[in-house]
LOTIVO-210264 format. One record per residue (C-alpha): residue number from 1; x, y, z. Coordinates in steps of 0.1 Angstrom, whole numbers, padded with zeros to 4 digits. Each point is the difference from the previous one (the first is absolute). Example, Ala and Ser with C-alpha at 12.3 -4.5 7.8 and 13.67 -1.06 7.14 Angstrom:
! residues 2
+-----+-------+-------+-------+
|   k |    xx |    yy |    zz |
+-----+-------+-------+-------+
|   1 |  0123 | -0045 |  0078 |
|   2 |  0014 |  0034 | -0007 |
+-----+-------+-------+-------+
This chain:
! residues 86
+-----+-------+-------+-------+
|   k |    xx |    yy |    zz |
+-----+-------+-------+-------+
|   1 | -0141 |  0140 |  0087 |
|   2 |  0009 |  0033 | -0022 |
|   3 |  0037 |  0008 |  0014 |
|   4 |  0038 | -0002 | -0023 |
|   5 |  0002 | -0037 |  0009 |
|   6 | -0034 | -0010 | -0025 |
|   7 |  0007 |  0025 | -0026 |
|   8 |  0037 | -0019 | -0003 |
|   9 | -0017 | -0030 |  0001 |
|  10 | -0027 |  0007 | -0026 |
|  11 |  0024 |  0012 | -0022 |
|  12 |  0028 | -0023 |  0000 |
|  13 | -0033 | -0029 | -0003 |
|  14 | -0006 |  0017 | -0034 |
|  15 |  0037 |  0001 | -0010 |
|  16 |  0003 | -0037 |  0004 |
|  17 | -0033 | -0009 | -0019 |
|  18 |  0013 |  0025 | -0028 |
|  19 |  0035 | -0014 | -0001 |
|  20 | -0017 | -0040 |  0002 |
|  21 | -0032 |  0013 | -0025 |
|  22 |  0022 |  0018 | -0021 |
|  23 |  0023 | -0034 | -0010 |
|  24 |  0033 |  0017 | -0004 |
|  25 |  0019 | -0031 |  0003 |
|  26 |  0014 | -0022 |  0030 |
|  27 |  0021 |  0025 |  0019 |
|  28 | -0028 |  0029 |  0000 |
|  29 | -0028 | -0029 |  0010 |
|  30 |  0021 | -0010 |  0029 |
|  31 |  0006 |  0030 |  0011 |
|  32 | -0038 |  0006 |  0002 |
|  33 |  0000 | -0032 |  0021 |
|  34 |  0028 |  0016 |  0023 |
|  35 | -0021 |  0036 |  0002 |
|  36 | -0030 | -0023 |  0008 |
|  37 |  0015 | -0018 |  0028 |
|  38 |  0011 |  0039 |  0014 |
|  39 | -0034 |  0015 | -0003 |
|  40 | -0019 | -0029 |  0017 |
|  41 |  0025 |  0000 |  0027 |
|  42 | -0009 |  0039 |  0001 |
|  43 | -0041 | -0008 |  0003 |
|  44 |  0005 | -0029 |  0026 |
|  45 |  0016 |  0029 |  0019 |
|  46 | -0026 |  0024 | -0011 |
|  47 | -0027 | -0024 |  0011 |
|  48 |  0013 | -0013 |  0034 |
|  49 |  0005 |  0036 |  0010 |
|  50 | -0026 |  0017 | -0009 |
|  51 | -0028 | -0029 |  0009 |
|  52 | -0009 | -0015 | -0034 |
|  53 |  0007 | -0036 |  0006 |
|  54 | -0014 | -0012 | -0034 |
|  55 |  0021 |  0019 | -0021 |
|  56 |  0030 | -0013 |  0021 |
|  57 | -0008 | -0035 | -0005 |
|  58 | -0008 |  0004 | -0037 |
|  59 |  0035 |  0013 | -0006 |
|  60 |  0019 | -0025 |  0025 |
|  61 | -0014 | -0024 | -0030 |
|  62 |  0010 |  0022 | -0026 |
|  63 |  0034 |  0003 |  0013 |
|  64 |  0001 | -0037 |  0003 |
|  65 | -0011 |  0000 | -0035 |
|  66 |  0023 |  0025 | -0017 |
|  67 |  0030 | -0014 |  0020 |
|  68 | -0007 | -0034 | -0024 |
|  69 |  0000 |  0020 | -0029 |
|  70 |  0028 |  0014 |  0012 |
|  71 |  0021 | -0032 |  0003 |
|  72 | -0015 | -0010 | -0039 |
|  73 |  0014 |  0031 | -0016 |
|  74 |  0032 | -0001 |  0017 |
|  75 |  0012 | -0027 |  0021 |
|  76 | -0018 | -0031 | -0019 |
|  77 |  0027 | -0025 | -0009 |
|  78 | -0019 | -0007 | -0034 |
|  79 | -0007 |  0038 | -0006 |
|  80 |  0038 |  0011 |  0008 |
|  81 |  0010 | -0027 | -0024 |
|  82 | -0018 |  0019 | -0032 |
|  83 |  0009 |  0036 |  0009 |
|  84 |  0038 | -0012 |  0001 |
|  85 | -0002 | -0016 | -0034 |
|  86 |  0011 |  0021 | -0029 |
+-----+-------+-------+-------+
């Protein structure tokens, strides 16, 4: 496991930590929730294919995971609610 497909998943993994890490507000957090769900869709592809079943299943609950925080930061009755108000 050295090919394109890790390297774009490694680095978009440490975009979204520095965009979540970083606390740059709502929008920029749940966009490193969005680039989160990408790159673990990326390694569960990575891991089926090239025979590395753990790292597969890790992100299949990551992805589960960062799709919730997804939902929070944007579609969230409550949390849409206080980013309308002025």
């Amino acid at each position: 496991m050295n090919g394109p497909l890790e390297w774009i998943a490694a680095i978009g993994t440490m975009i979204a930590a520095s965009l979540i890490a970083f606390d740059l507000g709502r929008r920029a957090t749940a966009w490193g929730f969005v680039l989160f769900c990408l790159v673990s869709i990326t390694w569960i592809i990575s891991g089926l294919t090239g025979g590395s079943m753990p790292i597969a299943a890790m992100n299949a609950v990551l992805l589960a995971i960062n799709v919730w925080g997804v939902w929070q930061y944007w579609f969230h009755p409550k949390n849409r609610a206080d980013s309308e108000r002025p």
